[in-house]
C-alpha positions in Angstrom: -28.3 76.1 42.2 -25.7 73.4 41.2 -24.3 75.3 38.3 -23.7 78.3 41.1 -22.2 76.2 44.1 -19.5 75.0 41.3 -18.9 78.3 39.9 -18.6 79.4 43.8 -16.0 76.7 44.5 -13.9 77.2 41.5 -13.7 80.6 42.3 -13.0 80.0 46.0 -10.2 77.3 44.9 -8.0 80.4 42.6 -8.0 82.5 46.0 -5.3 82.6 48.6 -5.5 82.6 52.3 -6.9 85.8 53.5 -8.3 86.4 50.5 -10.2 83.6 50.3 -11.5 84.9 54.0 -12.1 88.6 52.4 -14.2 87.0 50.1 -16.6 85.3 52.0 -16.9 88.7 54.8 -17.7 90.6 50.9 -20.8 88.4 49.6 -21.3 86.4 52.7 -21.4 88.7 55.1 -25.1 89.0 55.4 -25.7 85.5 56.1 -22.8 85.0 58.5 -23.7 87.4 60.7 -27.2 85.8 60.4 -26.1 82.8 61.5 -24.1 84.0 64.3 -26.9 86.2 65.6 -28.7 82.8 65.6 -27.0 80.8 67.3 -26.5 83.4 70.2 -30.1 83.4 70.4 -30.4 80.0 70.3 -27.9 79.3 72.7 -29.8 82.5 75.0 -33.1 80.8 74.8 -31.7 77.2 75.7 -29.7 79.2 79.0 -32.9 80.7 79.7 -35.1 77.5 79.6 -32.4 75.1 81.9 -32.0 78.1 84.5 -36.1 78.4 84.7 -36.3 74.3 85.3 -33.6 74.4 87.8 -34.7 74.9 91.8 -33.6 78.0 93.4 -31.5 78.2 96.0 -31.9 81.7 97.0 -33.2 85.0 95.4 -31.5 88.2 96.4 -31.9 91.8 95.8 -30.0 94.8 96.4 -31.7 98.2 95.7 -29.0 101.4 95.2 -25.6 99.9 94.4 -23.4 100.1 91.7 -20.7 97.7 93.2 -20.3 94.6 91.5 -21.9 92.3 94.0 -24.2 90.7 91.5 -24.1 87.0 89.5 -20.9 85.7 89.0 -18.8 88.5 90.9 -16.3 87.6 93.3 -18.8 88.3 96.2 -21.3 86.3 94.5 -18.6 83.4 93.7 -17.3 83.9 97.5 -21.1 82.9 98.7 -21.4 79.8 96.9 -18.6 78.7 97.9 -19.4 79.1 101.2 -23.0 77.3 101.0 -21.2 74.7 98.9 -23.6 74.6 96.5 -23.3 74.3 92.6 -24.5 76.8 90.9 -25.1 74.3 87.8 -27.9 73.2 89.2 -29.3 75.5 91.8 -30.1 79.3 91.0 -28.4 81.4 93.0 -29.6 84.7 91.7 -28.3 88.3 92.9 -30.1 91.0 91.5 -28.8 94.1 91.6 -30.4 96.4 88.6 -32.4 98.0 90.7 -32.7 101.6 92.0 -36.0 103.5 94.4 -36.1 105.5 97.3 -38.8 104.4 99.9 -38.4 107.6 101.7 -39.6 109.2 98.9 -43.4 110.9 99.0 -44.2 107.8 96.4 -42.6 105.5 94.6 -45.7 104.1 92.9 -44.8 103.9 89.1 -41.3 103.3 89.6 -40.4 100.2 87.4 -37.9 98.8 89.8 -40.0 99.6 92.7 -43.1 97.5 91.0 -40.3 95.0 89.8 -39.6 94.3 93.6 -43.8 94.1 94.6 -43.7 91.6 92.0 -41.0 89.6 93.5 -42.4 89.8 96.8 -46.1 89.0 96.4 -45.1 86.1 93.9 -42.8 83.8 96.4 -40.1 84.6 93.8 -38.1 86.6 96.1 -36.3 85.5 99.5 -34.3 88.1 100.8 -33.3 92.0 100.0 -30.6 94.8 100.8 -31.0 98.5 100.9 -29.8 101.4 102.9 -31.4 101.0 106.3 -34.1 103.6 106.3 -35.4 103.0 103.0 -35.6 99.0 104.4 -37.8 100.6 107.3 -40.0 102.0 105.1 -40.5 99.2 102.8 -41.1 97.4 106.1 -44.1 99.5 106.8 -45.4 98.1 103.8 -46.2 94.7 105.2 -44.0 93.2 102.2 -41.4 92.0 104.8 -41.7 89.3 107.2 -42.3 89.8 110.8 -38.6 88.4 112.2 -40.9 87.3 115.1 -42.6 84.8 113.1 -41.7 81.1 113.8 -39.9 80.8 110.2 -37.6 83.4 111.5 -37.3 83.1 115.2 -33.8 81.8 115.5 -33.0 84.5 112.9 -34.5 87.1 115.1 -33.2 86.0 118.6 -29.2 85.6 117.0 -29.2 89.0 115.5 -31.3 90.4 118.3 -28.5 93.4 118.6 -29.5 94.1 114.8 -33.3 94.4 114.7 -34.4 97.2 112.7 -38.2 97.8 114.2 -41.1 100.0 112.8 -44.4 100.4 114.6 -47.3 98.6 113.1 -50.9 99.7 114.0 -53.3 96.8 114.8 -56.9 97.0 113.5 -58.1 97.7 116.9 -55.7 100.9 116.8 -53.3 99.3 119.4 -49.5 99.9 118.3 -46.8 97.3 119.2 -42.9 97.1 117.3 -42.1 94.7 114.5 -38.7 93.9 114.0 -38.4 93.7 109.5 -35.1 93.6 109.0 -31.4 93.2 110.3 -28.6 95.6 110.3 -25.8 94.5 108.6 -24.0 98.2 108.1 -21.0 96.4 109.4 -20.8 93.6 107.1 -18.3 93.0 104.0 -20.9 94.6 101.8 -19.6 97.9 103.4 -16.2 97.4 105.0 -14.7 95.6 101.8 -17.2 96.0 99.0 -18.2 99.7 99.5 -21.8 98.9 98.0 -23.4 101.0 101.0 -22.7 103.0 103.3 -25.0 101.6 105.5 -27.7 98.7 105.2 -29.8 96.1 106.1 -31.0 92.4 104.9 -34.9 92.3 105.2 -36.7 89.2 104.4 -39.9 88.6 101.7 -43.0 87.6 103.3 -43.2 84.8 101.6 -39.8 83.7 101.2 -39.0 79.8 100.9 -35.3 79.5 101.5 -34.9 81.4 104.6 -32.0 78.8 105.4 -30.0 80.2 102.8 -31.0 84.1 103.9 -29.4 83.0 107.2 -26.5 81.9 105.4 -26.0 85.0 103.2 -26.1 86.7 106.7 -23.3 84.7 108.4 -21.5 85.1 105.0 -21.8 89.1 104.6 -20.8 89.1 108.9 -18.2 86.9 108.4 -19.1 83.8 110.5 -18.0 80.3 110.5 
């Protein structure tokens, strides 16, 4: 091993500039893109680890876009700024890989769909966007939260004007309206990002940080 790292540096001394570069891409190349690859992953795994210890802020998904709305866009960058929050130690996620119809016969099977179920029935997710029927439907679920529950009250009377209602069938068989989401068809996701053509916010059952879904909603309307 010794007799070879000398014959490698004498060798490596007699070379000139790029040539000297040429010859390590030539017998090294194996290992140096090894040991790139391995450090990406490294560096991936150590991203992934601080971003799953830190507290999250907010979780939202949008379902049938292809605008750039998502981590790190300017809409995204434009919300943090107005929470005034630091996204160096609060997750602020915006998912937006994901793509179903609700109106559909089924969507059972769907990967996204099952992605979003997931979300939902875990706590993970707070908030989520889609066209405005499609939200309807996903209301009739029971995955979204009744605006009329005291956690979202205040939400519910402000945006009164909005309230997207289905009907909901009581286990005695009496019907009454449940408002499940808000329509925001007016809001910058449409007027300035074109992401929709129309939609609505619609908020997890079990969503945690329904502060920061109100503020998303003053954001996307465009209120101080």
């Amino acid at each position: 091993m010794k007799d070879w790292l000398e014959q490698e540096k004498q060798k490596f001394s007699h070379l000139l500039g790029k040539q000297k570069l040429w010859y390590l891409w030539d017998y090294y190349r194996l290992w140096i893109v090894g040991g790139v690859a391995l450090l990406l992953i490294v560096g991936l795994l150590i991203g992934n680890y601080i971003r799953a210890n830190r507290e999250s802020y907010v979780y939202l998904l949008y379902v049938n876009t292809f605008a750039d709305i998502g981590e790190h866009s300017a809409f995204w960058e434009g919300y943090v700024d107005f929470c005034g929050e630091d996204p160096t130690k609060v997750n602020i996620t915006f998912d937006t890989e994901n793509y179903y119809d609700m109106t559909k016969s089924s969507v059972t099977g769907n990967h996204y769909y099952e992605k979003t179920v997931v979300l939902i029935d875990s706590g993970t997710m707070d908030g989520i966007v889609m066209e405005t029927e499609n939200l309807a439907r996903l209301g009739e679920s029971g995955r979204l939260i009744d605006l009329q529950d005291e956690r979202t009250q205040a939400l519910a009377e402000q945006y009164a004007d909005r309230l997207i209602t289905v009907i909901h069938t009581e286990e005695d068989g009496r019907q009454r309206e449940i408002p499940v989401g808000i329509d925001i068809s007016d809001s910058t996701l449409v007027t300035q990002e074109n992401a929709y053509v129309d939609c609505a916010l619609g908020i997890a059952a079990g969503a945690t940080h329904i502060e920061a879904v109100g503020q998303f909603l003053a954001y996307v309307l465009q209120e101080e």
